[in-house]
VEXGUNU-195446 format. One record per atom (N, C-alpha, C): residue in one letter; x, z, y. Coordinates in steps of 0.1 Angstrom, whole numbers, padded with zeros to 4 digits, always signed. Atoms other than C-alpha are relative to their C-alpha. Example, Ala and Ser with C-alpha at 12.3 -4.5 7.8 and 13.67 -1.06 7.14 Angstrom:
// residues 2
A+0009+0000-0012A+0123+0078-0045A+0009+0000+0012S-0009+0000-0011S+0137+0071-0011S-0008+0008+0011
This chain:
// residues 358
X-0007+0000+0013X-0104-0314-0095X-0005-0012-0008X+0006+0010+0011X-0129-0338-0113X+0007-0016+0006X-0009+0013-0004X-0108-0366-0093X+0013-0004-0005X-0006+0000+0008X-0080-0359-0110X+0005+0008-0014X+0003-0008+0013X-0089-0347-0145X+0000-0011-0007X-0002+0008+0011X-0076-0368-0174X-0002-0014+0007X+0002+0018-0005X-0068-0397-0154X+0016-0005+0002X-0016+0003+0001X-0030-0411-0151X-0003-0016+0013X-0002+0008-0006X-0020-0434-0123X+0014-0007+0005X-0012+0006-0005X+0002-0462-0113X+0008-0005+0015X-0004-0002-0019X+0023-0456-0083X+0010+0010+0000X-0008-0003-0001X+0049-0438-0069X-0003+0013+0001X+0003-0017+0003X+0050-0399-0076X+0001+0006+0014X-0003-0006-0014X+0061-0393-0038X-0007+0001+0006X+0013+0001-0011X+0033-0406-0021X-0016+0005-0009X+0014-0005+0009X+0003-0401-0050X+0000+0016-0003X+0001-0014+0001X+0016-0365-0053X-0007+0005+0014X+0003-0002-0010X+0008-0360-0017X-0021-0003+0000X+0009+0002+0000X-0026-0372-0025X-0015+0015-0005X+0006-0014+0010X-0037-0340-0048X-0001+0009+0007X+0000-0007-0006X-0050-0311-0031X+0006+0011-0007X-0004-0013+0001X-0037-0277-0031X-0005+0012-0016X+0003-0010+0012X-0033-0256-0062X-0015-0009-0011X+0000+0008+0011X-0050-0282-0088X+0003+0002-0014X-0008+0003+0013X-0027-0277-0119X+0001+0012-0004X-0005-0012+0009X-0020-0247-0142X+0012-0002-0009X-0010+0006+0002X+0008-0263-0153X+0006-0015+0002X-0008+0011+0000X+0034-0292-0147X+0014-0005-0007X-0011+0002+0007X+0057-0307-0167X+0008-0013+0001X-0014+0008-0007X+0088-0326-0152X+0011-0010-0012X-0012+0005+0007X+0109-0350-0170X+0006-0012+0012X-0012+0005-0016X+0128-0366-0135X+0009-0009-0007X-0012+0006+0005X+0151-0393-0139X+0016+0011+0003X-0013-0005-0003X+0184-0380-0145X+0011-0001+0006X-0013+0005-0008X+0209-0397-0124X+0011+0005-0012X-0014-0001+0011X+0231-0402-0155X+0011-0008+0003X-0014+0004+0000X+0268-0410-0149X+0009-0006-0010X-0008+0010+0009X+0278-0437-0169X+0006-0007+0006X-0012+0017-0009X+0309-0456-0162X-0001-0010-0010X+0004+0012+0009X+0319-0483-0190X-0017-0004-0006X+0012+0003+0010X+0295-0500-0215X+0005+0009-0011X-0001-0012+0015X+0293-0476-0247X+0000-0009-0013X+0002+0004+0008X+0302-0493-0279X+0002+0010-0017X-0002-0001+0009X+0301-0484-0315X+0013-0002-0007X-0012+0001+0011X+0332-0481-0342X+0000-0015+0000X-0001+0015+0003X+0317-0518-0355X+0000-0011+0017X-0001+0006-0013X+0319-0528-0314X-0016-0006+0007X+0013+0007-0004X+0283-0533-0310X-0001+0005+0013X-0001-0004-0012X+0269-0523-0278X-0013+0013-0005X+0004-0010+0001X+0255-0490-0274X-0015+0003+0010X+0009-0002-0012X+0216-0486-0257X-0001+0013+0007X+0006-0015+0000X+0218-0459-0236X-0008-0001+0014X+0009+0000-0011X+0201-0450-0201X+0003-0006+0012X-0004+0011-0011X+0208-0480-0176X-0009-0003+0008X+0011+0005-0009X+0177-0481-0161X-0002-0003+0015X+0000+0002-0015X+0173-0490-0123X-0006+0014+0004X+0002-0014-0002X+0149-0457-0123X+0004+0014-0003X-0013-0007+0003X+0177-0438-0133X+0010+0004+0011X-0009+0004-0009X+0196-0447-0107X+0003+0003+0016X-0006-0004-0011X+0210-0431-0075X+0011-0004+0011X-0016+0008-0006X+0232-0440-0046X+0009+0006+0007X-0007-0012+0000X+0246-0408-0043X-0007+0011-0006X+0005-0012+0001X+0242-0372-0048X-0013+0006+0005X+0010-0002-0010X+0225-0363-0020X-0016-0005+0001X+0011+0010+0000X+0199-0393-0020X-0004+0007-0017X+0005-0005+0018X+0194-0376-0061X-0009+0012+0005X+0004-0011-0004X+0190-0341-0046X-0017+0002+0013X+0009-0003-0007X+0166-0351-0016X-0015-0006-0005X+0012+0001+0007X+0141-0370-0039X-0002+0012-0010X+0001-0013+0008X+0144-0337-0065X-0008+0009+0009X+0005-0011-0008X+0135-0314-0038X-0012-0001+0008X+0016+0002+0001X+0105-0332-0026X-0012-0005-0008X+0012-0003+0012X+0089-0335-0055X-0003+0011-0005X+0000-0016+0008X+0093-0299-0067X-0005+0007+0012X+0006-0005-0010X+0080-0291-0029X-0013+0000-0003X+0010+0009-0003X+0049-0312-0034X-0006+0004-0017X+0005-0009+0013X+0048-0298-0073X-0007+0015+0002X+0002-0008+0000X+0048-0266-0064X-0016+0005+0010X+0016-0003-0005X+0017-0267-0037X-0011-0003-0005X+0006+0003+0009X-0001-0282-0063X-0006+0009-0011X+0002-0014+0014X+0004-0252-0089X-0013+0008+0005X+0009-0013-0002X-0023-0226-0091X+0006+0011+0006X-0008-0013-0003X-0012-0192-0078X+0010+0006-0012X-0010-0008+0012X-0002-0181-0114X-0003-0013-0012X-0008+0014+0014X+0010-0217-0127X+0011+0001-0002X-0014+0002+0006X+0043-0225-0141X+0005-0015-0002X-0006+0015-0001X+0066-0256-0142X+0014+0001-0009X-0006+0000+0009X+0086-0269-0166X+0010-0015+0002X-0007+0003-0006X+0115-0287-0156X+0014-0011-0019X-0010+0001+0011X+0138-0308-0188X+0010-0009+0007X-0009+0009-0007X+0171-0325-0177X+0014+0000-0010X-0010-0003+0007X+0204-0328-0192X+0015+0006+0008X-0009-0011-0015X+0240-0318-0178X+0004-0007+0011X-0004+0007-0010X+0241-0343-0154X-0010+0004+0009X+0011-0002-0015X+0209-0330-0133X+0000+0014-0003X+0008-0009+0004X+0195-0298-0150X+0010+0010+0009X-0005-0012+0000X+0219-0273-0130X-0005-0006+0014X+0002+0005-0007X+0211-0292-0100X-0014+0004+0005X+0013-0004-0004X+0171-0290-0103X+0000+0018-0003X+0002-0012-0001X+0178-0253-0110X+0004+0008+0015X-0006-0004-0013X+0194-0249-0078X-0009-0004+0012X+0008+0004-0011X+0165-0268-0060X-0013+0015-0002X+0014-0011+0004X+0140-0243-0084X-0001+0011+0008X+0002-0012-0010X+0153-0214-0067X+0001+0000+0013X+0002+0005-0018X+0159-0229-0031X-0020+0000+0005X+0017+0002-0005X+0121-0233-0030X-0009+0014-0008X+0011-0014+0002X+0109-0197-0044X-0005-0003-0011X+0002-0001+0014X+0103-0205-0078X+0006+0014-0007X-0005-0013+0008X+0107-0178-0105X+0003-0001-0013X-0005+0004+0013X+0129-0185-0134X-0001+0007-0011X+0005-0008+0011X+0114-0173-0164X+0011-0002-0012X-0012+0003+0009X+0137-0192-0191X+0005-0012+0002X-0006+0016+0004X+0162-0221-0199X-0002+0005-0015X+0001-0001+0016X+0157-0230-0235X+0007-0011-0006X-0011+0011+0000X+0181-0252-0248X-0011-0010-0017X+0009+0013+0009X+0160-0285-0269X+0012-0003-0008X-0009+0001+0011X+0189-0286-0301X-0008-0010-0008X+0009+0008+0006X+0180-0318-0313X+0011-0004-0015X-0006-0001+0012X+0187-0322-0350X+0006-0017-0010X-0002+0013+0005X+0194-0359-0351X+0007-0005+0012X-0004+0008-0011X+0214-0366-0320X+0011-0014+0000X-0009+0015-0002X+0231-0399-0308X+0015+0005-0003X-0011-0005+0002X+0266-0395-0321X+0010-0001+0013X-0009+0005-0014X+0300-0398-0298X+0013-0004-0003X-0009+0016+0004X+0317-0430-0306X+0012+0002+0004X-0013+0003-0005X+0346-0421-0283X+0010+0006-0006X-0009-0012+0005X+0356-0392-0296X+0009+0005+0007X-0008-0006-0012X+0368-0380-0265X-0010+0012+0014X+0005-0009-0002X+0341-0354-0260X-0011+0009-0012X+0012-0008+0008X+0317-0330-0275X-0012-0010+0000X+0015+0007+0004X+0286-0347-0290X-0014+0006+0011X+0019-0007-0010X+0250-0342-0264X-0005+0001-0011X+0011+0000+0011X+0232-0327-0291X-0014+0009+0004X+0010-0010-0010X+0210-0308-0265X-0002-0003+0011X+0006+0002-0015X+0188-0309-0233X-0005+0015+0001X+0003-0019-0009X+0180-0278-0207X-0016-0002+0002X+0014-0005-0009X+0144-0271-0197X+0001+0006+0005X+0002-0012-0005X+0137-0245-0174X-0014+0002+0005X+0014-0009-0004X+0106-0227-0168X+0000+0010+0007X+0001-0007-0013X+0094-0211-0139X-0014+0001+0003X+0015-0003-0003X+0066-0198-0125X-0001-0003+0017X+0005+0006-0012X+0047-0209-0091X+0011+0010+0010X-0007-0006-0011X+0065-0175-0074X+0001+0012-0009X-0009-0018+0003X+0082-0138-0085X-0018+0004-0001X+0015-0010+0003X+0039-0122-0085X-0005-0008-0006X+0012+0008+0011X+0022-0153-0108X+0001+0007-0010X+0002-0010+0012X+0008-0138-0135X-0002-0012-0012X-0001+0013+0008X+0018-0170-0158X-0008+0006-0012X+0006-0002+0013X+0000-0177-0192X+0018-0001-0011X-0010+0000+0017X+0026-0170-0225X-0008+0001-0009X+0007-0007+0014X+0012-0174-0256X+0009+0012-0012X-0008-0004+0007X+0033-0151-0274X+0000+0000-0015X+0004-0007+0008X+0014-0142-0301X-0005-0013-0011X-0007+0011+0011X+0011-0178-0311X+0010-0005+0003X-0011+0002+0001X+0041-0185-0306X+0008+0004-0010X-0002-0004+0012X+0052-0160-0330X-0004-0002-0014X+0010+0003+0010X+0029-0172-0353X+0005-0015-0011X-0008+0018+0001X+0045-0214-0349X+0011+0006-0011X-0018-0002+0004X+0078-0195-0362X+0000+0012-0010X+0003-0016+0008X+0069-0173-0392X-0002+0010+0005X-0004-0017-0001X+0061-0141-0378X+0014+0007+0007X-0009-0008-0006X+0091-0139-0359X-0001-0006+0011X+0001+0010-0019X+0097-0143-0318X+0009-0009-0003X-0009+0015-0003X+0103-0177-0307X+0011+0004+0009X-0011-0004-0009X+0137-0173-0294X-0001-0017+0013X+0000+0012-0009X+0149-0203-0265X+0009-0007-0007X-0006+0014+0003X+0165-0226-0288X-0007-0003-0011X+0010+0012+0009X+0145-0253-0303X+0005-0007-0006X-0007+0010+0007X+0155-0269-0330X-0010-0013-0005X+0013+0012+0003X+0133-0307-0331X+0010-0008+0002X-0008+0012-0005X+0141-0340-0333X-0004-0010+0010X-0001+0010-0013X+0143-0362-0308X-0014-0013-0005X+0013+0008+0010X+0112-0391-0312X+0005-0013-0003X-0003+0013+0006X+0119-0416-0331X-0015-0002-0013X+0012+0003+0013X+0097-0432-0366X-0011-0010+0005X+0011+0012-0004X+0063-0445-0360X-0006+0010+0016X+0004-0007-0012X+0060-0420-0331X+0007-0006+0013X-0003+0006-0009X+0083-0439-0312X-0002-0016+0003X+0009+0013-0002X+0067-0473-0292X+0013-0007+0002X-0010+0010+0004X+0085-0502-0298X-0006-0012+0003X+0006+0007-0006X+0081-0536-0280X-0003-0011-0014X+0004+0011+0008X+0071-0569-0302X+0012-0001-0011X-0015+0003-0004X+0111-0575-0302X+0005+0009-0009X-0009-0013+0010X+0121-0540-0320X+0003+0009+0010X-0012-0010-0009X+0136-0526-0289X-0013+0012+0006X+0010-0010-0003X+0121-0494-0276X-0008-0004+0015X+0006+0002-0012X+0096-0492-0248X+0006+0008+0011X-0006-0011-0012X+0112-0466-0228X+0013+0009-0007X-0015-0006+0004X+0147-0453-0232X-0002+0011-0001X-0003-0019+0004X+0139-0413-0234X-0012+0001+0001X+0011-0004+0006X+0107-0411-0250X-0001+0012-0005X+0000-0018+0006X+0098-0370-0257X-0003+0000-0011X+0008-0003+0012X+0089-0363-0289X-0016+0010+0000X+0016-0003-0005X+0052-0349-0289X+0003+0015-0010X-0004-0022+0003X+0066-0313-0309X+0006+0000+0006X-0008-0007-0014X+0086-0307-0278X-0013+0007+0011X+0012-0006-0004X+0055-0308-0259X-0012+0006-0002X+0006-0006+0011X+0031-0292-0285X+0003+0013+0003X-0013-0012+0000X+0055-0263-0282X-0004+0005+0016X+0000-0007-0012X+0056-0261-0244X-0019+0000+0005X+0012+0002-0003X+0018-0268-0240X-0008+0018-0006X+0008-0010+0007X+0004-0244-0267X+0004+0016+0005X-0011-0013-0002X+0034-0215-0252X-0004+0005+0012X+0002-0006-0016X+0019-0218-0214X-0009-0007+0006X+0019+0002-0006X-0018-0230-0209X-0009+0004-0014X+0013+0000+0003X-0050-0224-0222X-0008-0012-0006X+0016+0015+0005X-0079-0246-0239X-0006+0000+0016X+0011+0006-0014X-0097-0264-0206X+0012-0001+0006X-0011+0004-0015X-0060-0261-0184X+0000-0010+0005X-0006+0014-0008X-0048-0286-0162X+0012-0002-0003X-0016+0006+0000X-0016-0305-0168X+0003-0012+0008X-0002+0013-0008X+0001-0325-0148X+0016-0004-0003X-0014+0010+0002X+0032-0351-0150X+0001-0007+0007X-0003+0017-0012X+0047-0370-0119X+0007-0008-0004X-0015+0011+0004X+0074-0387-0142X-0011-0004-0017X+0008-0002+0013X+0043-0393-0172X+0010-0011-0008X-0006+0009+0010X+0067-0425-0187X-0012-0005-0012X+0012+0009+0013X+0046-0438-0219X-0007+0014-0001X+0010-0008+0004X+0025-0407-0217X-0001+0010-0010X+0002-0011+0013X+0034-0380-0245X-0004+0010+0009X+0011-0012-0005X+0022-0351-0221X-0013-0001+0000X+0020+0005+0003X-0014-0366-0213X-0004-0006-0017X+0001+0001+0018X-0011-0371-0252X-0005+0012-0006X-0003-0013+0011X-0002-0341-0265X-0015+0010+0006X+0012-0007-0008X-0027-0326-0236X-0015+0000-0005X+0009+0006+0005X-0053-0343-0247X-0005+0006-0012X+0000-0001+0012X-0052-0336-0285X-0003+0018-0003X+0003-0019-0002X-0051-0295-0274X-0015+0001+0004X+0011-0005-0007X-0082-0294-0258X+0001+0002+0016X+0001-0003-0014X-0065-0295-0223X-0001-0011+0013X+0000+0011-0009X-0071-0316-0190X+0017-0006+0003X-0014+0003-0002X-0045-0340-0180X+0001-0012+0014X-0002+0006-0010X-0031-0356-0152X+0012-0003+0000X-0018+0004+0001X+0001-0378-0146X+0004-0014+0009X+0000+0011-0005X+0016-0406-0122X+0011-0009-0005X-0009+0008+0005X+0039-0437-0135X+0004-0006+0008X-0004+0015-0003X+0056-0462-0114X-0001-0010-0004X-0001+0011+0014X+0066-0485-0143X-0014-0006-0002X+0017+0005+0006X+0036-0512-0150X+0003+0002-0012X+0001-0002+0013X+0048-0510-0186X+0000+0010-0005X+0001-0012-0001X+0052-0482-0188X-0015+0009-0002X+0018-0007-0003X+0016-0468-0175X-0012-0007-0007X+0010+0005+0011X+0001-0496-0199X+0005+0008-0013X-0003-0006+0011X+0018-0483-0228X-0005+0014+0001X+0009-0009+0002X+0006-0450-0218X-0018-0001-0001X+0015-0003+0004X-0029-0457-0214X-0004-0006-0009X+0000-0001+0012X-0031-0471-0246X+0001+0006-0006X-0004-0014+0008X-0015-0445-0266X-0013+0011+0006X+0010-0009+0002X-0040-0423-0248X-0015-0002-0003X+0014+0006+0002X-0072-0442-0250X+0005+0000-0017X+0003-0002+0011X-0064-0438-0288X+0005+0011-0009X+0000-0009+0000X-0058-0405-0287X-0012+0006-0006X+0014-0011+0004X-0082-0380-0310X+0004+0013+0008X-0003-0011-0003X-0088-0347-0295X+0000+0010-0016X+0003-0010+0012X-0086-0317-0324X-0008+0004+0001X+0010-0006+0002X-0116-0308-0335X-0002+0017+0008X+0004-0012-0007X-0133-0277-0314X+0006+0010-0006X-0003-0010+0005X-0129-0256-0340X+0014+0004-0004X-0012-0001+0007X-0095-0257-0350X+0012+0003+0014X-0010-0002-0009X-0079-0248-0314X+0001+0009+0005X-0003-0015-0004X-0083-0216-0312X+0007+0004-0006X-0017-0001+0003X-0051-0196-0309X+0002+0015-0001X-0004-0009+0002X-0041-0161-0314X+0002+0004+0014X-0004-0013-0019X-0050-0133-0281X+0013+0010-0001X-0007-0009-0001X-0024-0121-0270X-0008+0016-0001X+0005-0011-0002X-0022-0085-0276X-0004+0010+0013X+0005-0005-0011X-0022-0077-0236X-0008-0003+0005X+0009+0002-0009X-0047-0093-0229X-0015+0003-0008X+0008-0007+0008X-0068-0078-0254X-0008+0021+0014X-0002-0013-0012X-0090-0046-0232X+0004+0012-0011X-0008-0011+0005X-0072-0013-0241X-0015+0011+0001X+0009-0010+0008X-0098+0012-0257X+0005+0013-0007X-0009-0013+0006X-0085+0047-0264X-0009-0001-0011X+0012-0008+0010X-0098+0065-0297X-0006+0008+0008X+0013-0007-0005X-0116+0090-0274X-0007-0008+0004X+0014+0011-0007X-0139+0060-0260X-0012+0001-0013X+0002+0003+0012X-0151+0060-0295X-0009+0011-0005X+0007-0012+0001X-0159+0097-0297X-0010+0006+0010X+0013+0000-0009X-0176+0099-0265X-0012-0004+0005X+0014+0004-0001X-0199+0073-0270X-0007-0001-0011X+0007-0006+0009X-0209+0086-0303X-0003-0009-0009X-0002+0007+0016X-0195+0059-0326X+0008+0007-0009X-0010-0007+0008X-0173+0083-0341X-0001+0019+0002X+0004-0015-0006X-0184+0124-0342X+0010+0007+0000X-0009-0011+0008X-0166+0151-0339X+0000+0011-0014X+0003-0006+0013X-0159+0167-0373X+0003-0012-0008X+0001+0012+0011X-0159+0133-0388X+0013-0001-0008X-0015+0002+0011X-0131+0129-0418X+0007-0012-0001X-0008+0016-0002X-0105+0103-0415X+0007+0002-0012X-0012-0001+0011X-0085+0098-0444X+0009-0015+0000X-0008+0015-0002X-0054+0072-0451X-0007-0006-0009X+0003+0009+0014X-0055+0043-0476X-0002+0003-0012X+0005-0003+0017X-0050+0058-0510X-0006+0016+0000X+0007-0016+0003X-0069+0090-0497X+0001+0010-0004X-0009-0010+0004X-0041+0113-0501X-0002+0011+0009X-0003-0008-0014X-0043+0130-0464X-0011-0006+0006X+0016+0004-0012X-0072+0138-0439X+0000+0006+0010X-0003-0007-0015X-0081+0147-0408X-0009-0003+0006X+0010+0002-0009X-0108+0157-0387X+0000-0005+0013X-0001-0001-0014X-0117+0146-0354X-0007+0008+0010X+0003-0009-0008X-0117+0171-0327X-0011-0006+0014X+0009-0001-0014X-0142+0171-0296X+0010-0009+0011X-0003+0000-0012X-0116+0160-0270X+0009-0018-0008X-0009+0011-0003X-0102+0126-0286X+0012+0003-0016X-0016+0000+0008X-0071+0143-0310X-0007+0002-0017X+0002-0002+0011X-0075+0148-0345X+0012+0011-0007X-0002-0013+0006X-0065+0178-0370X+0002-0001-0015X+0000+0005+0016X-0051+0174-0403X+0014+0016-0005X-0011-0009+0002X-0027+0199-0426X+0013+0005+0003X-0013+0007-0003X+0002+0185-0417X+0005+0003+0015X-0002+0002-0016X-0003+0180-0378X-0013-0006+0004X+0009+0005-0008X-0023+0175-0351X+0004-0003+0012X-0007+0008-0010X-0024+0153-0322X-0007-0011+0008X+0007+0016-0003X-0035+0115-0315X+0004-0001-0013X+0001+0012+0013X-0043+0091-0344X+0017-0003-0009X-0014+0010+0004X-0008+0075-0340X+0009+0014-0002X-0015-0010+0007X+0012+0110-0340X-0003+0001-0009X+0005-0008+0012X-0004+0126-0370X+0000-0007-0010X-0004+0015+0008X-0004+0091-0386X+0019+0000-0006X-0010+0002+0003X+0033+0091-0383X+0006+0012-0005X-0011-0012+0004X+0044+0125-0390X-0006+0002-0016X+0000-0003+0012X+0025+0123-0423X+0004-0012-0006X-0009+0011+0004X+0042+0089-0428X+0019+0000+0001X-0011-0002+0001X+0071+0104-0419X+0014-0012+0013X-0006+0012+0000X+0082+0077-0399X-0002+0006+0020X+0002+0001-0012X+0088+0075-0357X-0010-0002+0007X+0012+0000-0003X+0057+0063-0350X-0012-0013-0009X+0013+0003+0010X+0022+0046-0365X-0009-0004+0005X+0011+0004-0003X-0003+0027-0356X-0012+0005-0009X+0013-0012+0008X-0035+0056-0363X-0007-0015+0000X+0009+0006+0003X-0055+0023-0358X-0006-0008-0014X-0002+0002+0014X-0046+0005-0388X+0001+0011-0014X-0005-0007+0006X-0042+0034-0405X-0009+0007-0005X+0013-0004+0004X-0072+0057-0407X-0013-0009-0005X+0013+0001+0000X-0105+0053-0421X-0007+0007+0000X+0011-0004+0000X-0137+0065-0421X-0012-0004-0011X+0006+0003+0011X-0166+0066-0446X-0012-0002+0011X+0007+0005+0000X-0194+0041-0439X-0012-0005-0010X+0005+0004+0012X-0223+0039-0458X+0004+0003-0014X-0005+0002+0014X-0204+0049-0486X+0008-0013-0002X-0012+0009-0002X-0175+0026-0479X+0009+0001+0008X-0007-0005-0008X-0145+0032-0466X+0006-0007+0010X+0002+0003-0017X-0140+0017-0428X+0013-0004+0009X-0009-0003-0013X-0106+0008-0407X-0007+0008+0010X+0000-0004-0011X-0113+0027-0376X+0000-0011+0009X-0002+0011-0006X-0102-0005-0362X-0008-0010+0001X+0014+0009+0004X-0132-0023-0376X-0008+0003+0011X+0007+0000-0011X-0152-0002-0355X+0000+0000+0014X-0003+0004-0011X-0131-0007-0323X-0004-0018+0003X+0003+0013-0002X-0133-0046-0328X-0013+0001+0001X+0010+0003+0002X-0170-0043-0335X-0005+0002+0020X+0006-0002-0011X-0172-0025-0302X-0002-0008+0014X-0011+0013-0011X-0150-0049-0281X-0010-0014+0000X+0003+0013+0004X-0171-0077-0295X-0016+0001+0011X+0016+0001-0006X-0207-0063-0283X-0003+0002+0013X-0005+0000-0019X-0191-0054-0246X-0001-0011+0000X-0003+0016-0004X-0181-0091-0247X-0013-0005+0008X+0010+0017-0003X-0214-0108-0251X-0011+0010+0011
């Protein structure tokens, strides 16, 4: 791995992918030329000319010849993945239905498409179609059993408190985030914006992961990678390309240690009944729970349940039937008198969780 850990190279993704051994990466993230279908030149109302994606690496000499480069890179991606990595796939409607059709030909496991709603898109001059104001990703996992990373929990977190749904609303990169040659004109025609991949980074690896990019272009993955805390890996063809990236990354800060830690998921948190609690004689039987404004109480019985006027049960029924409510988290809910202070319950579950840890 330490061979290719935070290193980017210039060369062809076909053959330097073949170079990497087996299962390497905990994630990869795909931006493939599109084989875009443009016929005329594109001009503007005032007749100017329109820049859009003409590039030679763009460029296909049919279908087929599109499909059988797609399919062995996504071969050659996939034996690369960990067991329970994931791949991340963005295209528009000229490929993206296409590499989904390679995704599942090869045993991949389609977790989501999420549709990238960009809030500044290129307009449509002709006015003889709907505006592209959107690109597809799709995410997948190595196979149907990987036990992929989600962050969910930040995720929810990025998006006030509520679940990230699958449409992103960002803009596209432009400002001083987008590289621009001496001249004015851009360095690369479909430059990512670096909250696109911020987003998919922080959503599906870890602090230390591996990332990898066979299509790296100027480098915003081994960017953004970098700046998380995670390893990165990526190949370019383009010389200018691969200079422009390793620039931008040689002046890359990582974020401070402290500041990248992210919100545990709650599954992956270990599950601790309240009887664990009474059996190992952090919590007695007899002990008095009361709620918050210490209206209602309730002992705990010998076996785990607890006993109050009202009802008795678990934490969380007796919780909710004196809340009235379907159900209740007893954890948040109860306390206990410490010291002469009164205690979440939950306090002294984290405390316990914490001294297993170390």
């Amino acid at each position: 791995m330490s061979t290719f850990c935070n290193k980017i190279v210039n060369g062809d993704s076909l053959l330097e992918l073949k170079k990497i051994p087996n299962k390497t990466f905990d994630l990869v993230f795909a931006d493939p030329p599109y084989n875009m279908q443009i016929g005329e030149t594109l001009r503007r109302p005032d007749a100017s000319k329109v820049k859009g994606v003409d590039d030679k690496w763009d460029q296909f000499d049919s279908f087929k010849h599109y499909d059988d480069f797609c399919k062995a890179w996504l071969i050659e991606c996939k034996r690369i993945l960990k067991d329970n990595g994931s791949i991340w796939v963005i295209g528009s409607y000229h490929n993206i239905f296409r590499l989904g059709y390679h995704l599942q030909n090869l045993d991949y496991w389609l977790l989501n498409d999420v549709i990238w709603r960009k809030n500044n898109p290129m307009p449509n001059f002709r006015g003889t179609r709907f505006t592209n104001a959107h690109e597809t990703l799709i995410w997948a996992s190595k196979n149907k059993k990987s036990k992929y990373t989600f962050n969910y929990q930040s995720m929810k977190c990025l998006n006030d408190d509520l679940q990230m749904r699958s449409d992103w609303m960002l803009p596209i990169c432009n400002g001083k985030e987008r590289l621009k040659k001496t001249n004015g004109k851009k360095v690369h025609s479909t430059q990512k914006p670096e909250s696109l991949l911020h987003r998919i980074i922080l959503a599906t690896t870890n602090k230390g992961d591996a990332i990898f990019d066979p299509f790296l272009g100027t480098g915003t993955t081994a960017v953004v990678a970098k700046k998380l805390g995670r390893k990165y890996c990526g190949i370019e063809k383009d010389k200018k390309y691969y200079k422009a990236a390793t620039n931008r990354i040689k002046t890359t800060k990582v974020i401070e240690e402290d500041y990248l830690d992210t919100i545990e998921n709650n599954k992956s948190k270990p599950r601790i009944p309240f009887g664990s609690l009474v059996e190992l004689g952090i919590l007695k039987p007899g002990t008095v729970l009361f709620d918050p404004k210490k209206k209602f109480n309730a002992k705990i019985m010998v076996d785990g349940s607890i006993k109050s006027k009202e009802a008795e049960g678990s934490i969380h029924k007796v919780a909710a039937k004196i809340m009235g409510t379907d159900s209740c988290n007893g954890w948040t809910y109860w306390h206990c008198d410490v010291d002469g202070s009164a205690v979440l319950i939950d306090s002294l579950r984290q405390k316990f969780i914490s001294q297993k840890e170390i």
